[in-house]
C-alpha positions as CSV (number, residue, x, y, z in Angstrom):
1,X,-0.3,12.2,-20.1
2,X,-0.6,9.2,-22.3
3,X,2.4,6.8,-21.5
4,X,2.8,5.5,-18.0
5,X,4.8,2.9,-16.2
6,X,3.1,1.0,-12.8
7,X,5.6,-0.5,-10.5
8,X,4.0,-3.5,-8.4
9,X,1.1,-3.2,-10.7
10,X,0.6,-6.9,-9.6
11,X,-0.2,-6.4,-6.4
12,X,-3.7,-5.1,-4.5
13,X,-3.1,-1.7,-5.0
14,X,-1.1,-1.4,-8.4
15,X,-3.7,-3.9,-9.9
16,X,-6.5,-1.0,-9.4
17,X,-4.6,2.0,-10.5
18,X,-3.5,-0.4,-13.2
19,X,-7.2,-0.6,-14.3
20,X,-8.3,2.5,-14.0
21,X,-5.5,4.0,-16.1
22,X,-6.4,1.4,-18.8
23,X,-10.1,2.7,-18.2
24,X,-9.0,6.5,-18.8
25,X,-7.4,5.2,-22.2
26,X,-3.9,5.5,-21.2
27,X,-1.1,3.9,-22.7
28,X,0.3,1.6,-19.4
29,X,3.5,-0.4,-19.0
30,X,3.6,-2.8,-16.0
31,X,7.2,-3.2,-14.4
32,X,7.1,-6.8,-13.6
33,X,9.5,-9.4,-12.1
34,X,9.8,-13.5,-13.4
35,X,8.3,-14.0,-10.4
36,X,5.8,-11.6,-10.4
37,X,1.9,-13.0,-10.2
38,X,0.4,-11.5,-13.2
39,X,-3.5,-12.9,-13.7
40,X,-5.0,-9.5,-12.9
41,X,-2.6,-7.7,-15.8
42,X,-2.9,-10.6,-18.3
43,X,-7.1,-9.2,-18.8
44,X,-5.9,-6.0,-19.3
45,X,-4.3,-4.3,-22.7
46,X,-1.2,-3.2,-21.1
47,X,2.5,-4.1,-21.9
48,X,4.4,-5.7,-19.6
49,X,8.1,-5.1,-18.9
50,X,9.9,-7.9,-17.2
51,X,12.7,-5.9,-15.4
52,X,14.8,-6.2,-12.0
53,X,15.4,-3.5,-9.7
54,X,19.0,-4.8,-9.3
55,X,19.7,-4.4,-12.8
56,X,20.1,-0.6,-14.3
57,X,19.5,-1.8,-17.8
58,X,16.2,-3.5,-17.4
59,X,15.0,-0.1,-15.4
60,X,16.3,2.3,-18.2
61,X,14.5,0.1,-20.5
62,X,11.2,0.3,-18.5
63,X,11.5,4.2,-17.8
64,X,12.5,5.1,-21.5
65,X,9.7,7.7,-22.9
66,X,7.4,7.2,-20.0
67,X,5.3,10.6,-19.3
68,X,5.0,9.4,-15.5
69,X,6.1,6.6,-13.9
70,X,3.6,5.4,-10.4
71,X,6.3,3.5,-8.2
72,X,4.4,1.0,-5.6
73,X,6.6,-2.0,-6.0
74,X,7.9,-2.4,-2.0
75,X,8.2,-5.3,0.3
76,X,5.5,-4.8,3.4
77,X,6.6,-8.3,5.8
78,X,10.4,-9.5,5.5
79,X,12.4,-11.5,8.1
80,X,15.0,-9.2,8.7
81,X,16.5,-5.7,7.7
82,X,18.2,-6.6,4.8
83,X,14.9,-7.5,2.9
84,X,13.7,-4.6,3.2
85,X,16.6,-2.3,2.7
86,X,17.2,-4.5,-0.7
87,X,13.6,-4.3,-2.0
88,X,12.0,-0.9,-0.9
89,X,15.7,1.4,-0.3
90,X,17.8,-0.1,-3.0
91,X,15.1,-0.6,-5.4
92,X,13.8,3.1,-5.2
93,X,17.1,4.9,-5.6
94,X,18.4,2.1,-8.8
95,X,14.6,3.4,-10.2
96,X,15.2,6.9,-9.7
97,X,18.8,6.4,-11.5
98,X,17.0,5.0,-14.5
99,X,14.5,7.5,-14.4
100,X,17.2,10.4,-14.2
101,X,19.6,8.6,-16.7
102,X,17.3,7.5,-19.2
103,X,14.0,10.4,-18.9
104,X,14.8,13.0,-17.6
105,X,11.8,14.7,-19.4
106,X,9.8,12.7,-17.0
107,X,6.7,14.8,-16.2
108,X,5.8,13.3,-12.9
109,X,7.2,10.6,-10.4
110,X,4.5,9.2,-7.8
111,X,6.0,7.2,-4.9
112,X,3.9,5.3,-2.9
113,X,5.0,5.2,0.3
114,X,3.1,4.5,3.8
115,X,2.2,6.0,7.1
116,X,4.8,3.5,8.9
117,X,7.3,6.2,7.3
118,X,5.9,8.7,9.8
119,X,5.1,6.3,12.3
120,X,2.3,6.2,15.3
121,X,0.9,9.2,16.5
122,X,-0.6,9.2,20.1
123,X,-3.3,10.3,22.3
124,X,-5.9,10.4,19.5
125,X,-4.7,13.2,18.0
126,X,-4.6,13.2,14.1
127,X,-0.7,13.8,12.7
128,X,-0.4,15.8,9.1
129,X,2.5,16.2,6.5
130,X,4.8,18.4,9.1
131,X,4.7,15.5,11.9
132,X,8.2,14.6,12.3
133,X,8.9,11.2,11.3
134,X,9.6,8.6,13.9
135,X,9.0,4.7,12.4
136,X,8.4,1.7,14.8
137,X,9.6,-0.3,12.2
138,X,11.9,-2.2,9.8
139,X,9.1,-1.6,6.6
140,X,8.3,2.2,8.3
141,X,12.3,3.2,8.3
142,X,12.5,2.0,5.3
143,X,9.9,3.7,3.3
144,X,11.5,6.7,4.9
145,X,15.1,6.3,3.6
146,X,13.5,5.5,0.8
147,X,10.9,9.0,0.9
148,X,14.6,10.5,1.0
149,X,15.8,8.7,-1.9
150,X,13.3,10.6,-3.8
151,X,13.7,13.7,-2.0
152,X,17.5,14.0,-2.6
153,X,16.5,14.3,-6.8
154,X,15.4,17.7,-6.2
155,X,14.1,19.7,-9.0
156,X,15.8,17.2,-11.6
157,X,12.8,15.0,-11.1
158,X,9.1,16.1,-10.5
159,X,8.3,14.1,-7.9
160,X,5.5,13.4,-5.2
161,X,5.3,11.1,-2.3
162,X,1.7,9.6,-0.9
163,X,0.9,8.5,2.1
164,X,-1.9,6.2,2.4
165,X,-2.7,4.5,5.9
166,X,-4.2,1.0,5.8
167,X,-6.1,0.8,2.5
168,X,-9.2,-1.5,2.1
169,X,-10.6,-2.6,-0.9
170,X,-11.3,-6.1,-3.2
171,X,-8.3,-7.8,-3.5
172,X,-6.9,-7.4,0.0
173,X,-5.4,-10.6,1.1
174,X,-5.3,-9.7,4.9
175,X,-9.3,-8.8,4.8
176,X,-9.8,-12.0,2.6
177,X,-7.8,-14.3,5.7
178,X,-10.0,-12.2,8.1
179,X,-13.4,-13.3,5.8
180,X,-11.8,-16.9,6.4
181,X,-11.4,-16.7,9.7
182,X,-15.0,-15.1,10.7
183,X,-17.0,-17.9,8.3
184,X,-15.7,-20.6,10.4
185,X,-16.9,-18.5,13.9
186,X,-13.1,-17.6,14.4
187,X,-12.4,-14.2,15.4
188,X,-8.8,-12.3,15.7
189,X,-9.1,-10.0,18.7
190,X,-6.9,-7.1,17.7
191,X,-6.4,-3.1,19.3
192,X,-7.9,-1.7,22.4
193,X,-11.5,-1.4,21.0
194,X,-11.0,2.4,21.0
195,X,-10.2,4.4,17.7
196,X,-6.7,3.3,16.6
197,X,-5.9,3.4,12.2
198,X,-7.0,6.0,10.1
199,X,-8.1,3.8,6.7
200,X,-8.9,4.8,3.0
201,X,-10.8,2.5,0.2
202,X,-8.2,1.5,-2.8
203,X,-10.5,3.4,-5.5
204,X,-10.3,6.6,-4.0
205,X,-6.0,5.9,-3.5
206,X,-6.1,5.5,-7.2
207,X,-7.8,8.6,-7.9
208,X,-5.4,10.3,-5.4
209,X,-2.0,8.9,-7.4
210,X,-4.1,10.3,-10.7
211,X,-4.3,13.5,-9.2
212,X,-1.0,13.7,-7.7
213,X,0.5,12.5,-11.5
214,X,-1.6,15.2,-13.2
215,X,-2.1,18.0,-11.2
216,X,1.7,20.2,-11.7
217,X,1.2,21.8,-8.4
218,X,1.8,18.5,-6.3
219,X,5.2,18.7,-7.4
220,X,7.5,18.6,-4.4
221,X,5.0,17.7,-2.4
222,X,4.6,15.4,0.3
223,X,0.8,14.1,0.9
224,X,-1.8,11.7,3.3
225,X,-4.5,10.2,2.0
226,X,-7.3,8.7,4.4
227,X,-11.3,8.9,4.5
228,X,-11.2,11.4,7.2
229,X,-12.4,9.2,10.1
230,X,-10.9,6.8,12.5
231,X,-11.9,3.3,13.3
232,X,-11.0,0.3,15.5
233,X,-9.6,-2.6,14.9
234,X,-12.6,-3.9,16.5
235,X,-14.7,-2.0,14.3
236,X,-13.4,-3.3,11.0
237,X,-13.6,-6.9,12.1
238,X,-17.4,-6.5,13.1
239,X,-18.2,-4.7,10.1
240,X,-16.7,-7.9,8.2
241,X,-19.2,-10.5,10.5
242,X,-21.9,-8.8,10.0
243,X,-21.7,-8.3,6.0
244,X,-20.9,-11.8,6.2
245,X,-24.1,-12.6,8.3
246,X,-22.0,-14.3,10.6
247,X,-23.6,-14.5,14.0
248,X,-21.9,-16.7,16.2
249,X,-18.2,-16.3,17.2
250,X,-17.1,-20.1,18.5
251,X,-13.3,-19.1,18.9
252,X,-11.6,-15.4,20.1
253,X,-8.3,-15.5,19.0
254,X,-6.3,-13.8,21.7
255,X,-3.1,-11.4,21.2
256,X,-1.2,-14.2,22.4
257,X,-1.9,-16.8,20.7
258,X,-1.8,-14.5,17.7
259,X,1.9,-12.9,18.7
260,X,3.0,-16.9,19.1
261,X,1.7,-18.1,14.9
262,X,3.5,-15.2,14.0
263,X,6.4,-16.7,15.4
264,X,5.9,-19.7,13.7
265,X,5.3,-18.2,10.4
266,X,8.6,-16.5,10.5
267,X,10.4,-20.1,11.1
268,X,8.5,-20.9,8.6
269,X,9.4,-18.4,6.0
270,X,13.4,-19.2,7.3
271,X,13.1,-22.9,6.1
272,X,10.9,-22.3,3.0
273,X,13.1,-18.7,2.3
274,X,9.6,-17.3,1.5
275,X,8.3,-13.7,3.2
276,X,5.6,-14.5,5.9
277,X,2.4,-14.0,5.7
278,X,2.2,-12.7,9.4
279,X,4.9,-10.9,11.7
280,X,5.2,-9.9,15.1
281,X,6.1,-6.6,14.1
282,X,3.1,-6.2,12.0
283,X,0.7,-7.4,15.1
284,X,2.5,-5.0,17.8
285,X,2.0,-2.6,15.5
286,X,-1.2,-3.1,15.2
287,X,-2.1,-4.5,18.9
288,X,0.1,-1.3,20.8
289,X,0.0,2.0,18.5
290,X,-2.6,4.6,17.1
291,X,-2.2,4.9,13.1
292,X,-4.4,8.2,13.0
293,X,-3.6,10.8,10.1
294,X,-4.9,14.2,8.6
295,X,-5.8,14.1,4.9
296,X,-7.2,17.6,4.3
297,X,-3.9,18.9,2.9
298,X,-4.5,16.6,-0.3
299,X,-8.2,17.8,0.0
300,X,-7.5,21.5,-0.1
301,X,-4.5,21.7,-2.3
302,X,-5.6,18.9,-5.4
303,X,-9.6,18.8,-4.6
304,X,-9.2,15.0,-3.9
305,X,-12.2,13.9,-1.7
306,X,-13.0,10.3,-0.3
307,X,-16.0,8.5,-1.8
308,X,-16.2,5.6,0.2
309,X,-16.4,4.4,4.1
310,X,-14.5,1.9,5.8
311,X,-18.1,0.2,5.9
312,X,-18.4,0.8,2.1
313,X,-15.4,-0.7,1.3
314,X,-15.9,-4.1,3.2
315,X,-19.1,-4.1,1.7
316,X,-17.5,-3.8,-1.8
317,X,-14.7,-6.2,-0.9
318,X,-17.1,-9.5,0.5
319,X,-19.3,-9.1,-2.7
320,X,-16.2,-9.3,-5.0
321,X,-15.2,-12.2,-3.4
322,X,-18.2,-14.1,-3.3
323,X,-18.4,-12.8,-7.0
324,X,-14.8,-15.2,-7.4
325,X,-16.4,-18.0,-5.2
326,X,-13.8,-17.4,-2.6
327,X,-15.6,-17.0,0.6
């Protein structure tokens, strides 16, 4: 495949695959909004396509003699259901319209969509692909409906939906606010302490989405991508101190506190009509579930295996930001 369209190639993940396509010499088209941020494209020799997923037109345009088309673009924090039904329902199915309208010779479809859409599992057992799907939350049920969206094209569109659980990785605003946070002694205290997410390092997401985009067998198919361990939240917070060398905590932020500036972000967001940075459903999900997932289907089916750690990619991520003299 030569010609490929990234949706939400502005953001942490789309930026990678973004890259790495460029790296493999492929032709890439970036689906981009007027308000899209777009310094991380702007390096690269890509094209981009200004476009709104409101307006058919623009999407046709976007999709036209595309070989495969990687669909990431989604809304993750939002203040109410209608944000994200608009930007991850709506915006899928008016894509896949285009995509049927305008190529149907398309050779593969990738949508990204997100653990949330299958939702916690429980007693620290692992769930897999047949796990039925039970979200917690707006962003989950909607990556869901819009999992269903895809499903509903059938054979008139090759199609593949991945899973990926919390992804780690340079570029990751929430780790960069938790580097923040840590260099001035201040410490979110987050989870149980015992196992709760299963994770998965950004690089080896993008080489799953290649796979899944190349490999003609992943048709149809539904996958979960993770590193094939489980970590606290705990875990993932120390890991981040001590690449840091921080060795004095001053300040424990407790659940509490925590729960009550998410509050306060969301009134925020209401008077400045900007998506907040921090949710309350985002921190119970975090502070009351276990996010733990099986990735060997994707192993043993497409040969994709997990190069890095969760302690690998933290590493990776504190050295690219002290690399942009940002921490």
């Amino acid at each position: 495949m030569d010609k490929l369209l990234v949706t939400g190639a502005s953001g942490f993940i789309g930026s990678h695959l973004a890259e790495e396509l460029v790296r493999r010499g492929c032709r890439v088209s970036c689906l981009v909004r007027r308000t899209s941020r777009v310094s991380e494209l702007e390096r690269l020799p890509v094209r981009l396509v200004a476009g709104d997923y409101m307006d058919p037109a623009s999407l046709e345009e976007a999709v036209r003699g595309q070989d495969a088309v990687f669909h990431l673009a989604a809304v993750l924090n939002g203040r109410d259901w209608e944000t994200f039904h608009r930007a991850n329902i709506l915006s899928t199915r008016n894509l896949l319209k285009a995509c049927l309208k305008a190529n149907p010779g398309l050779k593969s479809f990738v949508f990204v969509s997100s653990i949330s859409a299958v939702g916690p599992s429980s007693g620290g057992q692992r769930l897999d692909e047949q796990a039925p799907c039970r979200p917690v939350s707006f962003y989950g049920r909607s990556k869901l409906e819009a999992e269903q969206a895809v499903k509903g094209c059938g054979s008139r569109l090759p199609w593949v939906i991945i899973r990926p659980p919390n992804v780690l990785g340079p570029r990751q605003s929430e780790l960069l606010q938790a580097i923040k946070l840590l260099r001035k002694g201040i410490m979110p205290v987050v989870g149980s302490g015992r196992p709760q997410t299963s994770v998965c390092d950004v690089e080896d997401l993008v080489q799953a989405l290649i796979l899944a985009a190349w490999r003609g067998e992943a048709a149809g198919q539904t996958y979960l991508v993770t590193d094939g361990r489980e970590y606290a939240w705990r875990e993932i917070t120390l890991a981040l101190a001590e690449e840091l060398g921080v060795n004095r905590i001053w300040l424990k932020v407790p659940y509490s506190l925590q729960y009550a500036l998410a509050w306060l972000a969301e009134e925020t967001s209401r008077l400045t009509n900007k998506r907040p940075l921090l949710s309350r459903e985002l921190l119970r999900s975090g502070q009351r579930f276990e996010w733990l997932y099986d990735g060997g289907k994707i192993q043993k089916e497409l040969g994709f295996l997990p190069r890095y750690t969760m302690r690998d990619s933290v590493r990776r991520t504190v050295a690219w930001y002290r690399e942009q003299g940002r921490v």
